[in-house]
C-alpha positions as CSV (number, residue, x, y, z in Angstrom):
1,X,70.8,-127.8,-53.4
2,X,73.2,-128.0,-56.5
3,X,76.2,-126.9,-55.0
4,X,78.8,-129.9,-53.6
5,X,81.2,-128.7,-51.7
6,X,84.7,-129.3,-53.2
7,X,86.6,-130.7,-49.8
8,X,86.2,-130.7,-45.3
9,X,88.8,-127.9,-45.1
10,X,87.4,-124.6,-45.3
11,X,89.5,-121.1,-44.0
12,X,88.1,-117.9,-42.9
13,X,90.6,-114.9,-45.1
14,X,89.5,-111.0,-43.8
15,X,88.1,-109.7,-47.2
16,X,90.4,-106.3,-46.0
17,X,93.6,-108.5,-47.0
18,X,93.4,-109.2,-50.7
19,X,97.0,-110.0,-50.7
20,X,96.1,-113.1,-48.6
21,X,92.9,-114.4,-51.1
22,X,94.9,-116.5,-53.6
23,X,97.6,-118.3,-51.0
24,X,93.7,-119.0,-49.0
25,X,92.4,-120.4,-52.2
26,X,95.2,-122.6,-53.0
27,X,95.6,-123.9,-49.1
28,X,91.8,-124.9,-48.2
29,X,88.6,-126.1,-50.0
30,X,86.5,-123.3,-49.8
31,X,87.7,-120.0,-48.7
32,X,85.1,-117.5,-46.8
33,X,85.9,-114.3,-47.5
34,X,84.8,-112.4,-44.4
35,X,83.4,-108.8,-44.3
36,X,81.8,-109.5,-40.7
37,X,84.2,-110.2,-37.5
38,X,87.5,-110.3,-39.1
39,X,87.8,-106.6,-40.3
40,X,87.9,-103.7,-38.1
41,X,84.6,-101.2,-38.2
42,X,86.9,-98.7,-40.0
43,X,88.2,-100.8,-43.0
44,X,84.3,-102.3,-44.0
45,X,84.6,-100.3,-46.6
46,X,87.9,-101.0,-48.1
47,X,87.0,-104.8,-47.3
48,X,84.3,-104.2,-49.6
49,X,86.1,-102.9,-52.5
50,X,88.4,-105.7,-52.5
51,X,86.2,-108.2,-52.8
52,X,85.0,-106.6,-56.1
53,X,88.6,-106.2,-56.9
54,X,90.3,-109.4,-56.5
55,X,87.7,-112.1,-57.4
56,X,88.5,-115.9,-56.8
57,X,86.2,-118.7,-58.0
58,X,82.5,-118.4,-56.7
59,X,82.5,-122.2,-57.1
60,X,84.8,-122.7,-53.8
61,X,83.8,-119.3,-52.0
62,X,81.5,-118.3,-49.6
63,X,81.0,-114.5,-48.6
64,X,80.4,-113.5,-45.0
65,X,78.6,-110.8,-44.7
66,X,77.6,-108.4,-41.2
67,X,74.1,-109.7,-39.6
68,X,71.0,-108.4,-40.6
69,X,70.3,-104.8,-39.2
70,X,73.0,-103.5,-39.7
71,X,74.1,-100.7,-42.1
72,X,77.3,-102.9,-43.1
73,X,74.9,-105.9,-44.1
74,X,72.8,-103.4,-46.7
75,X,76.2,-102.4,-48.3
76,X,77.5,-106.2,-48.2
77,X,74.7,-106.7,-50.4
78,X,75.0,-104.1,-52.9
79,X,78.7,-105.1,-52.7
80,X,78.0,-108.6,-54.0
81,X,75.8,-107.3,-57.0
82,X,79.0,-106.4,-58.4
83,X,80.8,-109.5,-57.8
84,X,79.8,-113.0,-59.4
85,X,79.6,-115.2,-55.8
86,X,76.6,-117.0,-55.7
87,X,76.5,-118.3,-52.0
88,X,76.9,-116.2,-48.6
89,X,77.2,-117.0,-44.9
90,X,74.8,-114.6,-42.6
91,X,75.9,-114.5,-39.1
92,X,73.9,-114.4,-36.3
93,X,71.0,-115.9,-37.6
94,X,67.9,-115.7,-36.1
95,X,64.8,-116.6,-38.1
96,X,64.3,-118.5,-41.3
97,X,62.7,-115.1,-42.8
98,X,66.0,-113.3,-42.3
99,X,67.3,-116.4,-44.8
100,X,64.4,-115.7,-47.2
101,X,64.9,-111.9,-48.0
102,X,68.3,-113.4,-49.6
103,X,68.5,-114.2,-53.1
104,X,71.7,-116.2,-52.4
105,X,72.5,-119.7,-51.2
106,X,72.8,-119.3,-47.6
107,X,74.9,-121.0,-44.8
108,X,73.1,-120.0,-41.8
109,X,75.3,-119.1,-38.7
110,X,74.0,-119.9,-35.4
111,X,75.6,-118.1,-32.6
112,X,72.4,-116.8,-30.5
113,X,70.2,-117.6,-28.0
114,X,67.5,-116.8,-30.0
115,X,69.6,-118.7,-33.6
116,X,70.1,-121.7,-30.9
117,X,65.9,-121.7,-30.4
118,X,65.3,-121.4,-34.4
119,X,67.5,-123.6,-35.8
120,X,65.3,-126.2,-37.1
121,X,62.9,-123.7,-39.1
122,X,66.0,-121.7,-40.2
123,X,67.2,-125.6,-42.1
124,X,64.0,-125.0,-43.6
125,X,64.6,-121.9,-45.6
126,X,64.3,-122.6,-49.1
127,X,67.8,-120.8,-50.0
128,X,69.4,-122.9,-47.1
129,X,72.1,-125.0,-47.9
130,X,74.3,-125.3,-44.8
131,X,74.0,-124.9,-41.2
132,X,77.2,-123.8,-39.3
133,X,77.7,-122.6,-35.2
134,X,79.7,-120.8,-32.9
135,X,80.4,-120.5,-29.5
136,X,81.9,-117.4,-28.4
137,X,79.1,-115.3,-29.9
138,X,76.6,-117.3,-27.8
139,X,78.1,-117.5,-24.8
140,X,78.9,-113.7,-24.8
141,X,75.1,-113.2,-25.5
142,X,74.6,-115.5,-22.2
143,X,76.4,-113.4,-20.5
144,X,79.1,-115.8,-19.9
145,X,82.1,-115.3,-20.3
146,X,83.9,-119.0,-21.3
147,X,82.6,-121.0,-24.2
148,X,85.0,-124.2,-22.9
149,X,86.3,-125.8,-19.7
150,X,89.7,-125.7,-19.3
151,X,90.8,-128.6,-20.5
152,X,89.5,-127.4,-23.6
153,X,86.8,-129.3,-24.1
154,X,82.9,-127.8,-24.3
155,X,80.9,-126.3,-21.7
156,X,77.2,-128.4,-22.1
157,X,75.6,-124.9,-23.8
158,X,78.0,-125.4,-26.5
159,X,77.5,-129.2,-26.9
160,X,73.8,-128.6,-27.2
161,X,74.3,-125.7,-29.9
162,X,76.7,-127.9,-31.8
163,X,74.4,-131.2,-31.8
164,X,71.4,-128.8,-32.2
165,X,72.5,-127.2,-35.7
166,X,74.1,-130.7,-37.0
167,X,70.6,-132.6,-36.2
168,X,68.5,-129.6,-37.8
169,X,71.2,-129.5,-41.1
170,X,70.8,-133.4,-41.6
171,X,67.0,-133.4,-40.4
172,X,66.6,-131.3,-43.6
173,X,69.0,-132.6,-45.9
174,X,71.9,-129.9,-45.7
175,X,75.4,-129.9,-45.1
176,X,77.0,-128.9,-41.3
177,X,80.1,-127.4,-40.6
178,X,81.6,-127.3,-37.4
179,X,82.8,-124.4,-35.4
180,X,86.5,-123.2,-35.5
181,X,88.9,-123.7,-33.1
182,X,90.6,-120.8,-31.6
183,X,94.2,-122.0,-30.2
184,X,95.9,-122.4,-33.5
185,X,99.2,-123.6,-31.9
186,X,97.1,-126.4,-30.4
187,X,97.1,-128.7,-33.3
188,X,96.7,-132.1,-31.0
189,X,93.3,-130.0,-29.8
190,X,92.0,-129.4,-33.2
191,X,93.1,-132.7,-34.5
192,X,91.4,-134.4,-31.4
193,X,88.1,-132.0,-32.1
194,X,87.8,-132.8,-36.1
195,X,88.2,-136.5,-35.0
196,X,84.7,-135.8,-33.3
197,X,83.6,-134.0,-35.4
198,X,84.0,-136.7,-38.6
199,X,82.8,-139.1,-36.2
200,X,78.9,-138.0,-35.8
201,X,78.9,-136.2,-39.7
202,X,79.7,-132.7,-40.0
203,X,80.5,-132.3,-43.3
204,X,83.6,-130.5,-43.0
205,X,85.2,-127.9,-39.8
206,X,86.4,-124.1,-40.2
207,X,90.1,-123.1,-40.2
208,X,91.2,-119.7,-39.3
209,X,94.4,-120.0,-39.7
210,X,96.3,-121.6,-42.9
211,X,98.3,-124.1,-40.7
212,X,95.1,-125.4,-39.3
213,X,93.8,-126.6,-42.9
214,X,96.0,-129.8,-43.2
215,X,95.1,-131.4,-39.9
216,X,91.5,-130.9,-41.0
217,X,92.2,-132.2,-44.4
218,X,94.2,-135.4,-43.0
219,X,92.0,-136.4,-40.1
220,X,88.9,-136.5,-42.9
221,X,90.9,-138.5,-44.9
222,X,90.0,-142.0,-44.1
223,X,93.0,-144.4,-43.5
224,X,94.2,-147.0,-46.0
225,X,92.2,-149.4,-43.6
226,X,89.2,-147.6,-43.8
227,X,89.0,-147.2,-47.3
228,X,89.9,-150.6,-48.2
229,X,87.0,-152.0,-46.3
230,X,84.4,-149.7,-47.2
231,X,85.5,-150.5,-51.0
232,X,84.8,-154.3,-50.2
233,X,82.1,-153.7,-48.1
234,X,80.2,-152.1,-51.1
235,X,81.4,-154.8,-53.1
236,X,79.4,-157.0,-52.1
237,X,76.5,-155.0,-51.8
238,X,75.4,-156.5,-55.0
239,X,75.7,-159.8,-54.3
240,X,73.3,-159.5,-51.5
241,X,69.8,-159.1,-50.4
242,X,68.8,-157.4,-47.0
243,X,71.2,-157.7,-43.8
244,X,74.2,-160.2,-45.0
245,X,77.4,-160.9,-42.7
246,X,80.7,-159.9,-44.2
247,X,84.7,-160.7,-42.5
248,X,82.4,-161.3,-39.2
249,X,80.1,-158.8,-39.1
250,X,76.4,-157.9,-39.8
251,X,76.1,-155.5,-42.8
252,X,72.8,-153.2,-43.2
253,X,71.2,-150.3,-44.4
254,X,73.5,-148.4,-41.9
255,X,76.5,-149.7,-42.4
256,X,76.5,-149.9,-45.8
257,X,75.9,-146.0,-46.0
258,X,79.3,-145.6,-43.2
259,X,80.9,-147.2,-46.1
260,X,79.6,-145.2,-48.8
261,X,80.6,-141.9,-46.5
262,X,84.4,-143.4,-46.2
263,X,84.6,-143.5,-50.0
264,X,83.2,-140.1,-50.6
265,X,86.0,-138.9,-47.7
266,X,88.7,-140.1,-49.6
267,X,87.8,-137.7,-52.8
């Protein structure tokens, strides 16, 4: 994979709302212009013509298009043939072959039973450079009908999905984002989730609303404290060999690369 993403804030826009692209691209790291969930059946087409229309830079956009077998996914395609993005994000993904008929970088979208089972030989897909999940998809193909518990947190299907795509996207050397968080006046919840969610190494979490984006950006952000220790930490790498005990604590192959993620965190 060539591609490094520019930043751990990414925002869904509706590709039917042109007017909205540029403030996206100027509020989060990578925008995803989406032609699946967020536009209504009757404006697909419409959402189509401005994404030709109003172009922002392929470097920090991704493209979601409607899930294979579908009539809207053939003409996402064709759509994007006229656009210069390079790199898409298929939804409801099922099978590492549905990745392979694509001639794009791919972030695969697990949200299925059947997505949740493949995950691992999806990460495989040659054109596979990121792995992301959601929740309400799945459980509605469970026939449940509540992706959380009520005090916000998970439900253990979930958790499973979640750890499932981040083990198979590391396993096989791609990035992972996390799911979004629907309650966008619930900025202690988000915070508290993307705390998490930097904790065990999703590369970055999804915004879908503009307001979410600097809670995301400021809790990647490592503190002053943080950073200044990882810089002296790696420091002294150097001046080492093997396991070596730095301000009272054991320092190896793990720790050192903690360090080296804290650094890349701060930009």
């Amino acid at each position: 994979m060539s591609w490094e993403m520019s930043g751990p804030a990414w925002l869904f826009c509706p590709a039917d709302r042109p007017e909205r692209f540029e403030k996206a691209a100027a509020t989060a790291d990578v925008v995803i212009l989406d032609l699946e969930d967020g536009v209504a059946p009757a404006d697909k087409a419409a959402a189509r013509e401005a994404l030709i229309a109003t172009p922002l830079d392929p470097a920090h956009t991704i493209v979601r298009v409607n899930a294979v077998g579908s009539e809207d996914h053939t003409l996402d395609l064709r759509a994007l043939t006229r656009t210069g993005y390079e790199r898409l994000m298929l939804p409801k993904c099922e099978s590492a072959e549905q990745l392979s008929r694509l001639t794009y970088e791919t972030v695969a979208l697990i949200e299925s039973p059947l997505g949740a089972l493949a995950v691992d030989s999806v990460m495989r897909a040659a054109n596979a450079i990121g792995v992301m999940w959601g929740a309400e998809d799945l459980v509605a193909a469970l026939g449940g009908n509540a992706s959380r518990h009520a005090d916000g947190g998970y439900r253990d299907v979930a958790r499973h999905v979640r750890s499932s795509a981040l083990l198979a996207a590391k396993a096989y050397g791609k990035f992972a984002l996390d799911s979004v968080y629907l309650d966008i006046r619930d900025l202690d919840g988000l915070r508290a989730e993307t705390e998490d969610a930097v904790a065990i190494g999703f590369d970055a979490k999804v915004a879908i609303h503009p307001g979410q984006v600097p809670v995301i950006r400021s809790t990647y952000a490592p503190s002053d404290d943080e950073l200044s220790w990882a810089r002296r930490v790696l420091a002294e790498v150097p001046h080492n060999r093997g396991v070596f005990a730095f301000e009272g604590r054991m320092v190896d192959g793990p720790v050192i690369r903690h360090a080296e993620r804290i650094v890349r965190r701060a930009g």
